[in-house]
C-alpha positions as a printed Julia matrix, in Angstrom:
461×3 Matrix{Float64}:
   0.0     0.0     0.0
   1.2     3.58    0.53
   3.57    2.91    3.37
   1.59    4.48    5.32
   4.26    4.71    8.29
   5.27    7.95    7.14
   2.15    9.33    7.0
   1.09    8.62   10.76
   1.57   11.52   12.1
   0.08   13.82    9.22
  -2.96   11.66    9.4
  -3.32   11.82   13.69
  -3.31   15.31   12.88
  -5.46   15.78   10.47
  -8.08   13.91   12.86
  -7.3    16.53   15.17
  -6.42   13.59   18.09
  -3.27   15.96   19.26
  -4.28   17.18   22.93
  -7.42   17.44   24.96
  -7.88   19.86   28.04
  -7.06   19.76   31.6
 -10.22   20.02   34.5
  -9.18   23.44   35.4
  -9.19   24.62   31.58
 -12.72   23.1    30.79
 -13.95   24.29   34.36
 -12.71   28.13   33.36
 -14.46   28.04   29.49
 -15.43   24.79   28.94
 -16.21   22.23   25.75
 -18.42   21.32   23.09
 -19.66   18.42   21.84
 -21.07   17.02   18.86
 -23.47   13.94   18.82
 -24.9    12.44   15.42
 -26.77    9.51   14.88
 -25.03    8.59   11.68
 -27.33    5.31   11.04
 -30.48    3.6    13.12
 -32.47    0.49   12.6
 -35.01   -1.49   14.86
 -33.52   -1.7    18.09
 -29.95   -0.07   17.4
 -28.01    3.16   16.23
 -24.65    4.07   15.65
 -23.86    7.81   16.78
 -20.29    9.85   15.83
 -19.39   11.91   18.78
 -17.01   15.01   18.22
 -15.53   16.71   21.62
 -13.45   19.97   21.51
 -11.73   21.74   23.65
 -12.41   25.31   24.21
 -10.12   25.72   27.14
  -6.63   25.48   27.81
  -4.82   22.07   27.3
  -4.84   19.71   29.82
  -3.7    15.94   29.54
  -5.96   13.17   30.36
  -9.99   13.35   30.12
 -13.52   11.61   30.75
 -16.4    12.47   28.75
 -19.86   11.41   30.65
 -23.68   11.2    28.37
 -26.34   11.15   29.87
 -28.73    9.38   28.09
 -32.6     9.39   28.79
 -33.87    6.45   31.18
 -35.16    4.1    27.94
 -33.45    0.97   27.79
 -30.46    2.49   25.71
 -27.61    0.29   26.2
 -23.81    0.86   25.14
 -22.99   -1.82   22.81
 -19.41   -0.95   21.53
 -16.89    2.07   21.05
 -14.35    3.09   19.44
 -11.38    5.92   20.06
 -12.13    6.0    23.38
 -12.54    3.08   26.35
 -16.03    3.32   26.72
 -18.29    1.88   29.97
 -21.69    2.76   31.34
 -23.0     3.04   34.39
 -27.3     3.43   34.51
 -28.18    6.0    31.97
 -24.61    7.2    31.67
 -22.28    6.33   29.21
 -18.8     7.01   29.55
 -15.71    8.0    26.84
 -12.12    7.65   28.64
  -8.87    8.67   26.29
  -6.9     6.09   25.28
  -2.77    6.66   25.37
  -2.72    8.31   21.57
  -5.13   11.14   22.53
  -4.93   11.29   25.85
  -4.32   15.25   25.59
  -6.0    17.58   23.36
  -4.82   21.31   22.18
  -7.34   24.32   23.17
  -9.3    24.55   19.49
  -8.72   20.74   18.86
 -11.26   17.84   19.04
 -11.33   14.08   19.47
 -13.5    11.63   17.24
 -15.34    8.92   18.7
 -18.27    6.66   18.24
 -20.29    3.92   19.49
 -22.95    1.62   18.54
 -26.2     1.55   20.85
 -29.36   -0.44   21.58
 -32.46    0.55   22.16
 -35.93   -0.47   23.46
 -38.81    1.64   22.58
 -37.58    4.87   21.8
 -34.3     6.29   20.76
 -34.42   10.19   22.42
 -31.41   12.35   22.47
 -28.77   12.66   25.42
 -29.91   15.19   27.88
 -26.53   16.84   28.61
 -22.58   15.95   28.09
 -19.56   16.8    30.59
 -15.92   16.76   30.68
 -14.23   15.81   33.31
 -17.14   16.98   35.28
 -17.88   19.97   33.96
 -20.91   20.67   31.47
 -20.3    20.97   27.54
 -22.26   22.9    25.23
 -23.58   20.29   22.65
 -25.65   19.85   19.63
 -27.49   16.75   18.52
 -28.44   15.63   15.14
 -31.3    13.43   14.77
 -30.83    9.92   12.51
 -32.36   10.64    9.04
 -35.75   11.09    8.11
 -36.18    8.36    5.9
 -33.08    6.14    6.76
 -32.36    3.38    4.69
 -33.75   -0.15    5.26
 -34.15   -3.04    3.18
 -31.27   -3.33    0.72
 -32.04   -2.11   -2.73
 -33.55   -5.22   -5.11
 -33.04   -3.12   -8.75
 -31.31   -0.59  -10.49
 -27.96   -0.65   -8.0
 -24.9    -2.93   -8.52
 -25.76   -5.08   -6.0
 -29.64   -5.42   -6.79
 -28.32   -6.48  -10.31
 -25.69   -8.37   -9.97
 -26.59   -9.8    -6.56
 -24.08  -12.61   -5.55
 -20.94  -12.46   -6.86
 -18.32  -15.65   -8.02
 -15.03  -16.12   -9.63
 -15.58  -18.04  -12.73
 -12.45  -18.74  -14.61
 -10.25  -15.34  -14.43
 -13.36  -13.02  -13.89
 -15.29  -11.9   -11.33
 -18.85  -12.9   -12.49
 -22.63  -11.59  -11.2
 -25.73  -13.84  -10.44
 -26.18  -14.43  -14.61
 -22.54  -15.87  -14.49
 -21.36  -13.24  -16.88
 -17.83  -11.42  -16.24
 -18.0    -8.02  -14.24
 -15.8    -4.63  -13.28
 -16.72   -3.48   -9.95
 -15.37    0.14   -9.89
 -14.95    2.15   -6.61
 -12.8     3.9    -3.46
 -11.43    2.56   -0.65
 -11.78    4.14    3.05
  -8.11    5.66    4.5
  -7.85    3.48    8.12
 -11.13    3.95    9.94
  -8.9     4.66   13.12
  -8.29    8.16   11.74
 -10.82    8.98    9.26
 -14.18    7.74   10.88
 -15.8    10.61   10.55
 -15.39   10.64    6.51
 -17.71    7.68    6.81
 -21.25    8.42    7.59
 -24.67    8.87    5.65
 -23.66   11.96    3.94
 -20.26   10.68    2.63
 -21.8     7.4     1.74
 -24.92    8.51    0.06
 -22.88   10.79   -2.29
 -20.28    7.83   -3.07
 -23.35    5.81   -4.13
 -25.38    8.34   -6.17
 -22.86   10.93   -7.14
 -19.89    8.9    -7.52
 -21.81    5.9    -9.03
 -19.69    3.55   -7.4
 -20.17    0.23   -6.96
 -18.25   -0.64   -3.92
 -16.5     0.77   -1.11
 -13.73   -1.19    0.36
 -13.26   -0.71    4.28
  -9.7    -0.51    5.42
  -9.4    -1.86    8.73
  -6.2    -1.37    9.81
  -4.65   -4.14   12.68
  -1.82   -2.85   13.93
  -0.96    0.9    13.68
  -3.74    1.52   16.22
  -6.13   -0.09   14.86
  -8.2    -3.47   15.07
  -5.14   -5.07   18.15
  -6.27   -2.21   20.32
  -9.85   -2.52   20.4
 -11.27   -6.08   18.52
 -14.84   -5.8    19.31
 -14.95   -2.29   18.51
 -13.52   -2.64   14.9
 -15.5    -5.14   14.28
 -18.37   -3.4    15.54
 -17.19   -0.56   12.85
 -16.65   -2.95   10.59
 -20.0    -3.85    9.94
 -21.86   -0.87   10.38
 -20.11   -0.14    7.28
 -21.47   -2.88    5.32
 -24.77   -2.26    6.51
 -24.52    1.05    5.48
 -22.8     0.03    1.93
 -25.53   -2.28    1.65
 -28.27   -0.13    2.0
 -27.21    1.85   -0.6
 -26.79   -1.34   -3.02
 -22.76   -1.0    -2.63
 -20.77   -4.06   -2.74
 -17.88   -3.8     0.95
 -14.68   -5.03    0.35
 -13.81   -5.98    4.12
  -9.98   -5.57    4.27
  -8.02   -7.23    7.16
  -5.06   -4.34    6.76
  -1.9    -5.81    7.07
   0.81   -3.89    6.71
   3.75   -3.36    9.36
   4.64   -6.65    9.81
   4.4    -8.12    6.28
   4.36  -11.57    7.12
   0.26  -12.21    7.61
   1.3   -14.99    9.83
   1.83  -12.83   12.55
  -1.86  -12.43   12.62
  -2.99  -15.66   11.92
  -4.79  -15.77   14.98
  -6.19  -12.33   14.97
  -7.52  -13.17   11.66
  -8.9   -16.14   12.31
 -11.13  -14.56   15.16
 -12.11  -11.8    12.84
 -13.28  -13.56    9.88
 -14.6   -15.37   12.04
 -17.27  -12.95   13.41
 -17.94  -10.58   10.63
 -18.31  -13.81    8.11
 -20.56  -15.69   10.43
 -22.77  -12.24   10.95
 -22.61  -11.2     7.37
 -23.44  -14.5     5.95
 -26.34  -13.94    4.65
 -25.46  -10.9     2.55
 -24.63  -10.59   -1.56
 -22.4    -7.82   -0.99
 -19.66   -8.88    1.03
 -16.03   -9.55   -0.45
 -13.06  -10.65    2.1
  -9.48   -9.43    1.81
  -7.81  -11.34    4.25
  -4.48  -10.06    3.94
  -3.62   -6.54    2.4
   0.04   -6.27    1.54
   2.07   -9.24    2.54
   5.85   -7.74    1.93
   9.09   -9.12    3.33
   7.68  -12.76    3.05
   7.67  -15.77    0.54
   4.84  -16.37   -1.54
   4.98  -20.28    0.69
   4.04  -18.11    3.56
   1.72  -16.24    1.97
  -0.43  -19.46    0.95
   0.05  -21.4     3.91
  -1.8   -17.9     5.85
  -4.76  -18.04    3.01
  -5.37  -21.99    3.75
  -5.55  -21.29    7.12
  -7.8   -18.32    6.91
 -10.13  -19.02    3.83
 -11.35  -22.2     5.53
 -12.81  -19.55    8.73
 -14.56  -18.1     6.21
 -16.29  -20.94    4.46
 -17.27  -22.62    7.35
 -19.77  -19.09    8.13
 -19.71  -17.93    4.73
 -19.47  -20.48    1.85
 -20.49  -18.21   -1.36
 -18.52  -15.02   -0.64
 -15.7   -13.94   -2.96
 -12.29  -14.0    -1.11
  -9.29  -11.45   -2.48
  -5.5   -13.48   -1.28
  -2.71  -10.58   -1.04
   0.39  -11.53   -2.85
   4.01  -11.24   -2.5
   5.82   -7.41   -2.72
   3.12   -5.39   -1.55
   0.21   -7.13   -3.36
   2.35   -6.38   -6.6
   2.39  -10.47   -7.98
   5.7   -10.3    -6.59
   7.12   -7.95   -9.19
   8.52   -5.51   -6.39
  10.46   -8.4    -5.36
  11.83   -9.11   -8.39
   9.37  -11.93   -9.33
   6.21  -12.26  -11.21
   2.55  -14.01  -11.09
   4.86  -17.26  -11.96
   4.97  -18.09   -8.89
   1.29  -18.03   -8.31
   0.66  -19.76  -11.12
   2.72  -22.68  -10.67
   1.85  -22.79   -7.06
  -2.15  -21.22   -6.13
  -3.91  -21.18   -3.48
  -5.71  -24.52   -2.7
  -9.2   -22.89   -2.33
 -12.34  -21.87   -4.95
 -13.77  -18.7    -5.74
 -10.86  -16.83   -5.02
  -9.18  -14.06   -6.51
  -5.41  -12.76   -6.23
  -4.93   -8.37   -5.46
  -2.77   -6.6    -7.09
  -1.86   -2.97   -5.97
  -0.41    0.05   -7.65
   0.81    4.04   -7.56
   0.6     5.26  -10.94
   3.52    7.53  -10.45
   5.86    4.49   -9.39
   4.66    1.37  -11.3
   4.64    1.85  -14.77
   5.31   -0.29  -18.27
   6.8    -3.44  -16.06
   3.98   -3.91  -13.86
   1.57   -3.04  -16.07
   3.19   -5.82  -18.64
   2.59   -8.23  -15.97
  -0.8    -7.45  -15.42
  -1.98   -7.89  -18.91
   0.11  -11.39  -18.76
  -1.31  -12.41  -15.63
  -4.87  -11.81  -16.2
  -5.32  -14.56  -18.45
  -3.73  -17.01  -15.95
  -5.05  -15.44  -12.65
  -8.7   -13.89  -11.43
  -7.2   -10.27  -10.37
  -8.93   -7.79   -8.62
  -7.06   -3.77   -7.92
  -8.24   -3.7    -4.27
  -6.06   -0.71   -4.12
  -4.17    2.01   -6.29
  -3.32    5.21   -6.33
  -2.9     8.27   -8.72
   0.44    9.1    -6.71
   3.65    7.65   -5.72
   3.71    4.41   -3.76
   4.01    7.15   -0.73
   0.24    8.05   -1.09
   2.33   11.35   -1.51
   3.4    13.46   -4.44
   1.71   15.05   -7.99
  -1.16   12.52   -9.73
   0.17   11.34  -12.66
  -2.9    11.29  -14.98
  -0.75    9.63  -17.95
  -0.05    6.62  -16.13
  -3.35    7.0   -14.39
  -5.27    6.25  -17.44
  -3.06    4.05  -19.14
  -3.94    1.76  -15.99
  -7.5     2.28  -15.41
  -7.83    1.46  -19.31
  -6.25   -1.7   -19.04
  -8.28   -2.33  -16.34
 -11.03   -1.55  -17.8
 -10.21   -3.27  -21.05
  -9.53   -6.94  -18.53
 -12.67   -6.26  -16.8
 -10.91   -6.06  -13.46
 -12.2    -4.66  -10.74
 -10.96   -1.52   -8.81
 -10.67    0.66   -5.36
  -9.11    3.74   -5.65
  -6.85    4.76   -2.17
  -8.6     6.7    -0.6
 -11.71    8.09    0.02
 -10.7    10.62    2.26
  -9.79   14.29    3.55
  -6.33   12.97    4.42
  -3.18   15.68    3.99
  -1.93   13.62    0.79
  -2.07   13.58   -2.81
  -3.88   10.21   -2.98
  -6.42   11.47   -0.89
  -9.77   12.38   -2.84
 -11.03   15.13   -0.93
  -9.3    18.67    0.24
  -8.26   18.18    3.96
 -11.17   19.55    6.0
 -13.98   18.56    3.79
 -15.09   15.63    6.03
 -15.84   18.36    8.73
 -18.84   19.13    6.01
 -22.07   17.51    3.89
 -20.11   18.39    0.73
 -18.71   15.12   -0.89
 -18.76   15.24   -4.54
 -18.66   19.17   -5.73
 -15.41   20.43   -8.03
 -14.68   22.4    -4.66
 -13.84   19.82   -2.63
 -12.3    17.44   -5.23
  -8.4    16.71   -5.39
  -6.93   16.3    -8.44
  -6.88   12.52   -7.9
 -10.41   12.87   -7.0
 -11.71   14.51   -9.71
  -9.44   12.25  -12.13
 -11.13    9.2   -10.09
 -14.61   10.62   -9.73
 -15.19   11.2   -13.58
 -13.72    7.56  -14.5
 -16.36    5.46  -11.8
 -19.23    7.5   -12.67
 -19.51    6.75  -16.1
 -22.33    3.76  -16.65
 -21.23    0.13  -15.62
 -24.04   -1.42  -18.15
 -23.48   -4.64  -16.28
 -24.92   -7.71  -18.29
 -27.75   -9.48  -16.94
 -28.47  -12.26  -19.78
């Protein structure tokens, strides 16, 4: 992926997780919060909650809701250790943002329950002492049932690999276009009805692949509460007739191995809850790097088996040597895959790319390997392997042509406000309703926009 290592700290800050303030501070001008219900169906909600500091910094913090006496119950939480205690629900930093900056804020969420009624909080403190706050009700009209016609998963319904394609319900070959999330550890609040409803009507995409980070503070701290996330993302994708990609983002260490058992307990879960969905597709390892392809297989045999046993019909995307590059930033190519796959069915091998790094040589082996492998893009970029750097639009669309021409499917890194050039939105925008006007667009997301929007005309006889 975009060794994203180097980016940590640009993307902490751009969540605004750099300091929170002290008792004294919020007792002298005090806080704000935020509270949205971002989704809500019978008997459950998920709400985004935004706290800033209007006080002087201050390390170290406890944010108290009360909630009305109505059967709500705190189910899980993320960004926070949550608890509850009666009609109080409790948000305690964790060690990353522990302090926050007077001006700065802290994201965090939960998933609720519900009996009856769902009525708003009554009031919000901070270490004690009372916030201002504003509440946003759940939509009017929120989305239900899954669409049956007219979106890419009402057409195409359950997907399979037949042969080297990815094929629909009328076992005829298919591109899936679409964006990935950044890591939903630092960009949650990109992801809500707002953002989601424009990727589905404005962008016209057809998926959205969710980019759950494990280590880099992400699924290792917290495993209930990513997977909590987790889903509440394909429910939401789902709703809007969006196929999720759910991507088990390895990254720092390459080997997979490492997280054999973590992943094991993952797919676990969301495959045994998601089951009985058509738009579900599992990427069980990102970007395996510093490892053999031998280790890389014996991981997916391991894993893909999980899966089945909850989940026998889904698609499953296997990472592959050099950064999900067929091994060709090792030195190597899909010959090794070839001559040794994956013992498993309806799989399909990722392949990643920057536009600005991997040109004619990768490119060569993708048009090679497609008629020996299923492929699917679950990742690229407009930039340089970085995330960083100027879009190269030449090399842009020479790829997404080939892709196009293969029928393989695509997620473009990343649908996000992150500080970057990969990034598809200006940094700020997710603080906003705007996701899909010229003045928001990066480069790369304007470049990216106009190519998924165009009409899939996916065959249905």
């Amino acid at each position: 992926m975009k060794r994203l290592l180097a980016s940590l700290a640009t993307a902490v800050t751009a969540l605004g997780l750099t300091a929170l303030v002290s008792p004294q501070a919020a007792a002298a001008t005090g806080c704000r919060v935020d509270y949205t219900v971002t989704s809500q169906w019978q008997g459950g909600f998920q709400a985004g909650v935004k706290v800033t500091n209007l006080g002087d910094p201050v390390s170290g913090w406890t944010l108290k809701i009360a909630m009305p006496d109505s059967g709500q119950k705190l189910v899980q939480g993320w960004n926070a250790t949550w608890s509850q205690s009666g009609a109080t629900v409790s948000a305690a930093n964790v060690d990353w943002n522990r302090s926050l900056a007077t001006g700065a804020s802290a994201d965090l969420g939960f998933v609720g329950s519900f009996t009856g009624s769902n009525p708003k909080p009554t009031s919000f403190t901070l270490n004690g002492v009372a916030c201002t706050g504003s509440v946003t009700d759940p939509p009017t009209d929120p989305p239900t049932d899954p669409p049956t016609n007219g979106t890419p998963v009402g057409i195409n319904g359950q997907l399979k690999v037949c042969g080297v394609n990815l094929c629909n319900q009328y076992g005829r070959p298919i591109q899936l276009r679409g964006m990935s999330t950044h890591g939903i550890q630092w960009f949650s609040q990109c992801y809500n009805n707002a953002s989601l409803d424009a990727l589905a009507r404005d962008w016209k995409s057809d998926l959205l692949r969710i980019a759950m980070y494990v280590q880099e503070q992400g699924y290792e701290t917290n495993p209930a509460g990513f997977t909590s996330r987790v889903n509440s993302l394909v429910d939401m994708a789902e709703a809007r007739g969006m196929y999720a990609v759910i991507d088990f983002h390895t990254l720092t260490p390459g080997d997979p191995n490492y997280n054999l058992d973590r992943a094991k307990t993952f797919f676990q879960s969301v495959a045994t809850r998601n089951a009985a969905k058509k738009n579900v597709i599992y990427e069980i390892a990102n970007e395996p790097n510093g490892v053999s392809w031998t280790a890389i297989k014996n991981y997916a045999e391991q894993v893909i088996p999980v899966i089945r046993a909850a989940d026998p019909d889904a698609v499953v995307i296997v990472g592959t040597r050099g950064w999900s590059s067929l091994g060709v930033s090792d030195g190597s190519n899909e010959s090794e895959i070839v001559n040794n796959p994956v013992n498993a069915t309806n799989i399909m091998y990722a392949f990643h790319f920057y536009a600005a790094s991997h040109t004619d040589t990768y490119r060569a082996t993708v048009s090679r390997a497609a008629s020996r492998l299923p492929l699917f893009v679950s990742e690229f970029g407009t930039v340089t392997y970085t995330g960083g750097g100027a879009v190269d639009r030449a090399s842009s669309n020479a790829w997404l042509d080939l892709l196009d021409q293969l029928k393989i499917s695509y997620a473009n890194w990343t649908y996000s406000d992150a500080n970057e050039g990969s990034a598809a939105f200006k940094p700020g925008t997710c603080d906003g309703t705007d996701y899909s006007s010229s003045g928001v667009l990066t480069e790369s997301g304007a470049l990216i926009k106009s190519r998924i929007s165009t009409a899939d005309n996916f065959p249905t006889g």
